[in-house]
N, C-alpha and C positions, 0 to 999 in steps of 0.2 A: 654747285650741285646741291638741289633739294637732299634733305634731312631723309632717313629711313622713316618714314610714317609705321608707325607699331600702335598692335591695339592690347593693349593689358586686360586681360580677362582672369577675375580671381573674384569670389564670394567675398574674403576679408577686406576688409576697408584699408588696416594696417599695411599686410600686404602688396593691397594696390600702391600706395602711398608709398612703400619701401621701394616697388619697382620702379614709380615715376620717378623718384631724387636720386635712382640708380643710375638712369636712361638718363636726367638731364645733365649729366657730366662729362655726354658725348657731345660731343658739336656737330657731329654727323647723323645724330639720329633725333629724332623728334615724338613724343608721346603724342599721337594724333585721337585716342580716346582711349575711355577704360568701362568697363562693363562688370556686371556682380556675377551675371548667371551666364549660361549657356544664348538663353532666347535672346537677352538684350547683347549678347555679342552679334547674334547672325542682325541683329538691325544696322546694330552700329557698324558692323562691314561693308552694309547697302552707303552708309550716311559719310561713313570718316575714309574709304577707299584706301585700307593699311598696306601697307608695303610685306609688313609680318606679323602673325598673332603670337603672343604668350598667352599661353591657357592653361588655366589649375586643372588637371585632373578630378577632386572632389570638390564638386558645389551642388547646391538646391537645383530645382527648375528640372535643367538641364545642365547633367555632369559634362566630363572633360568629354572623354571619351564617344559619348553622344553628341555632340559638338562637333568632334573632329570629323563624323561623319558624315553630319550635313552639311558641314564646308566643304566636304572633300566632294560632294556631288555638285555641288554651285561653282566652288573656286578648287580646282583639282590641282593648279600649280602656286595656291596660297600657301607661302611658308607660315607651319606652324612648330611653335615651341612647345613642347608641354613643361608644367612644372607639375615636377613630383616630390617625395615624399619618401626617405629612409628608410622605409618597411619592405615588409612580405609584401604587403597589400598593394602599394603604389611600386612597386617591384614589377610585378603582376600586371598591374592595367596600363604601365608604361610600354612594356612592350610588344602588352597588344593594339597599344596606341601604337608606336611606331609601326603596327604590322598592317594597321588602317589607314596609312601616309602620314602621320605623323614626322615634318623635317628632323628632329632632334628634341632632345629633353633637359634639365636642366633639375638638381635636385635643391629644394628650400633649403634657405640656411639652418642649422640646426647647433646645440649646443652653442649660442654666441652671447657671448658676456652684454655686447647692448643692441639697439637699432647702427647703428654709427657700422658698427661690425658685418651685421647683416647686411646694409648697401654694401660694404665693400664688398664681400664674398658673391652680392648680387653682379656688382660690376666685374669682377673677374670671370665670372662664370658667361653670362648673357651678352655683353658688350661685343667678345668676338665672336660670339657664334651669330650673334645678327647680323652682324659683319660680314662673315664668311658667309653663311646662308643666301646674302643679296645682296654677294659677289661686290662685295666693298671691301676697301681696304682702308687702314686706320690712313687718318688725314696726312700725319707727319711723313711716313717713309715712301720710296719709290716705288710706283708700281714692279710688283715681281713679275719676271718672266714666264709667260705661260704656254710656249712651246716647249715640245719634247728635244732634247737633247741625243743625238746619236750618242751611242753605246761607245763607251772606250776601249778601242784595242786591245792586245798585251796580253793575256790572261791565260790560266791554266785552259786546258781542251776539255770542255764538258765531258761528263760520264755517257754512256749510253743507257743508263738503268738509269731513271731515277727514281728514290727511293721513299721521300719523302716531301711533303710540302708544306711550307711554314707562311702565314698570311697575317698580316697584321693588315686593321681600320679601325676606325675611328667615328667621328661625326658624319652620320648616314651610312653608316657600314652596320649597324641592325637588317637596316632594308635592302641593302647589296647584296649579305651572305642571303637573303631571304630569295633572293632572286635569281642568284647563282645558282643555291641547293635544290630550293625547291622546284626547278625548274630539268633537275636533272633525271632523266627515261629508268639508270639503275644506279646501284652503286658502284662505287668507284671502290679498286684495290689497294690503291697508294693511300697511304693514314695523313691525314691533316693535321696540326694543331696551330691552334687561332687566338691570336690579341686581339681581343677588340674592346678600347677604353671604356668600363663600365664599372661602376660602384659592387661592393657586394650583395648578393643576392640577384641583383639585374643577370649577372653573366647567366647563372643556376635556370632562371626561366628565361632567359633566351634558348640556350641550350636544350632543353626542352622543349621550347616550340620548332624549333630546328626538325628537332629530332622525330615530333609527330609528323613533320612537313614532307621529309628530306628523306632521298631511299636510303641514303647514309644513318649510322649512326652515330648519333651528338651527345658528347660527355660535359659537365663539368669537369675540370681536369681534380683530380686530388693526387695526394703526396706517393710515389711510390704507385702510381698507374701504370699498368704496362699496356704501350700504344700496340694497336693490333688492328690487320687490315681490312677496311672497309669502313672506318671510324674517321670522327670527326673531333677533337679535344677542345675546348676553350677555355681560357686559363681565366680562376674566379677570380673579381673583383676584391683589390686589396692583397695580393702576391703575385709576381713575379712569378715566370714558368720556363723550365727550362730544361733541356731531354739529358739522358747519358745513355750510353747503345755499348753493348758488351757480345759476347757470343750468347748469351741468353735469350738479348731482343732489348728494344729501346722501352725505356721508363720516363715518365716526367716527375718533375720535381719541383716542390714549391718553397719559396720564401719571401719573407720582407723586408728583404733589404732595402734601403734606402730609393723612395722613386726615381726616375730617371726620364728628364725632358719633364719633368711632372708628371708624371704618369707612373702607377702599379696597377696594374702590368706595363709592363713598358714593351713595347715589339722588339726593339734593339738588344734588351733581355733577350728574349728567346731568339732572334735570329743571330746573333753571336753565337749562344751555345748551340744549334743546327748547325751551323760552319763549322764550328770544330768539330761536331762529332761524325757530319755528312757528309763536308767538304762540296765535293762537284758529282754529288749525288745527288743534290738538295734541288728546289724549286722555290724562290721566294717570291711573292705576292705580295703586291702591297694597294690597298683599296682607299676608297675615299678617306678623307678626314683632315683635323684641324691643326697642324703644327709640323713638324718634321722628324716626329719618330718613326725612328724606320731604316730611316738614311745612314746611319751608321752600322747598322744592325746591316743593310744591302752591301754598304764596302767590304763589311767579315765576309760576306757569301761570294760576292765576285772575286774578290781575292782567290777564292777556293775554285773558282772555275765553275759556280752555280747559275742556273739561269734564272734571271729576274722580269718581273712582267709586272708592269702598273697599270692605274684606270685612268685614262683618258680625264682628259679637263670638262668635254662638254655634260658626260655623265656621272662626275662628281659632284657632290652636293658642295663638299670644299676640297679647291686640289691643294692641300694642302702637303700632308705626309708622302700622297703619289709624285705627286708636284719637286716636292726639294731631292727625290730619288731620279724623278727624269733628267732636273736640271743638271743634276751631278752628274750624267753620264752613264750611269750606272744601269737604266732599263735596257735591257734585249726588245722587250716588245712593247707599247701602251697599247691598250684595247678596249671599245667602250663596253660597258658593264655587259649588253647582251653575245658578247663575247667571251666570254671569260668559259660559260659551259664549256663551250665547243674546246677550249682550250685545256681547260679540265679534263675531258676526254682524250685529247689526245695528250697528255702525260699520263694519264694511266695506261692507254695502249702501250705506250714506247715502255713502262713499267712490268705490264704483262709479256709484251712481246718477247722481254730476253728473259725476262725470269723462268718463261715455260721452253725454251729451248733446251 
């Protein structure tokens, strides 16, 4: 099988230079050209025919962001990567790049003792996301199964109310929740709260653009929030999030305990503490993205008699995290992403329906 042809797009020379001796460590993927600016990417597109771009966000010419948007009218199912940048600012234009088809983003190395350091952190970072992106799998292990698995018997009898819903995504889960929310006629009653793998600050303005989008409203979560109906929470970048519900009403709460799966926030965090505190009141969600968190976090919820619903293979960017919850047995339903509203809706009916009786 031909190499992933990729085209590196970065102003720094260095830069470029770190991502090619990143990329040539795969056997599977191949540096088919690299570009300074914007302009001399869209040529080299016409000339090298990539498989997937990386693309800096700040350069001359033509920045990231401008870029992504004249590919996205030429090559509209061209995977692109952005690389970003630790700040407010690449904070900010990251995910209005993902809000412009941007596939996924990728933050630059930073604080690393040499170059030696930096590839590595290149390669852990990039390697599987262009992987996952174009639906490759590393050379060595066996293709994974990518049917959905019936639902395992045996379980507590769902609630009739439910009361909450807990969602966790990942890689291409910026552009799901974007598509779900903003796609929805009103607000919904049932209170959300949301992982979705993202640095700090990233979570703060996604949440905010949600929130201008979305008839819902989208919080960054903080310490000692009290969740309230018709809201949307996403747990910030760099803690862990997780509810406690008393006769006063449910709070979220935050800390940094140790990542888990690699990940802070970690889903399996928060849908663990949702099982305990909701049981077969709950709804768990799990959307696109790259690895398998999730999947333990869904056995706490089924155990409790919760209903579970992932996204479909063909409309994942990577079925990754939906992926290892299907194969376990554990989905009630898979549904491609333009499903998910309608489904949305009808949990908060079944929500409203008993609570006004």
């Amino acid at each position: 099988m031909p190499g992933i042809r990729t085209l590196i797009v970065d102003d720094a020379v260095v830069m470029r230079r770190m991502i090619t001796q990143a990329l040539e460590g795969a056997p599977d993927i191949e540096v088919a050209g690299t570009a300074a600016n914007g302009l001399i990417a869209l040529q080299k597109i016409k000339q090298v025919n990539p498989d997937i771009v990386t693309l800096d966000i700040e350069m001359p010419e033509m920045d990231g962001l401008q870029t992504l948007k004249e590919i996205r009218k030429e090559y509209p199912d061209l995977p692109v990567i952005m690389f970003s940048t630790l700040t407010e600012k690449g904070a900010v234009v990251t995910v209005e790049a993902l809000s412009n088809g941007a596939t996924d983003y990728v933050t630059k190395p930073a604080n690393v003792g040499n170059i030696t350091e930096g590839i590595h952190r290149l390669q852990e970072q990039l390697i599987p996301r262009i992987r996952a992106t174009c639906k490759r799998s590393a050379p060595e292990p066996p293709a994974r199964q990518t049917q959905p698995v019936p639902a395992r018997p045996g379980r507590i009898t769902k609630a009739t109310r439910p009361e909450i819903i807990c969602l966790g995504c990942s890689t291409g889960g910026p552009n799901a929740l974007a598509a779900i929310f903003e796609n929805l006629n009103h607000p919904l009653e049932i209170p959300i709260v949301i992982v979705q793998h993202m640095p700090p600050k990233f979570t703060g303005y996604l949440a905010e653009r949600l929130d201008k989008k979305s008839p819902l409203r989208f919080f960054e979560a903080t310490e000692n929030m009290k969740v309230e109906p018709g809201c949307a929470y996403i747990a910030p970048g760099g803690f862990h999030m997780t509810v406690s519900k008393d006769v006063i009403g449910t709070r979220l709460h935050l800390n940094e305990d140790p990542p888990e799966n690699s990940c802070r926030p970690a889903v399996d965090v928060l849908f663990r503490s949702v099982a305990r505190h909701y049981g077969n009141s709950a709804v768990g969600i799990v959307l696109t993205g790259m690895g398998y968190d999730g999947k333990v976090g869904c056995e706490h919820l089924r155990e409790k008699g919760a209903e579970i619903i992932v996204q479909d293979a063909e409309t994942s960017v990577v079925w990754g995290m939906p992926g290892a919850v299907s194969q376990a047995g554990l989905a009630d339903r898979t549904l491609p992403l333009d499903k998910f509203g309608a489904a949305l809706i009808r949990i908060d009916q079944a929500h409203r329906s008993v609570a006004t009786r």
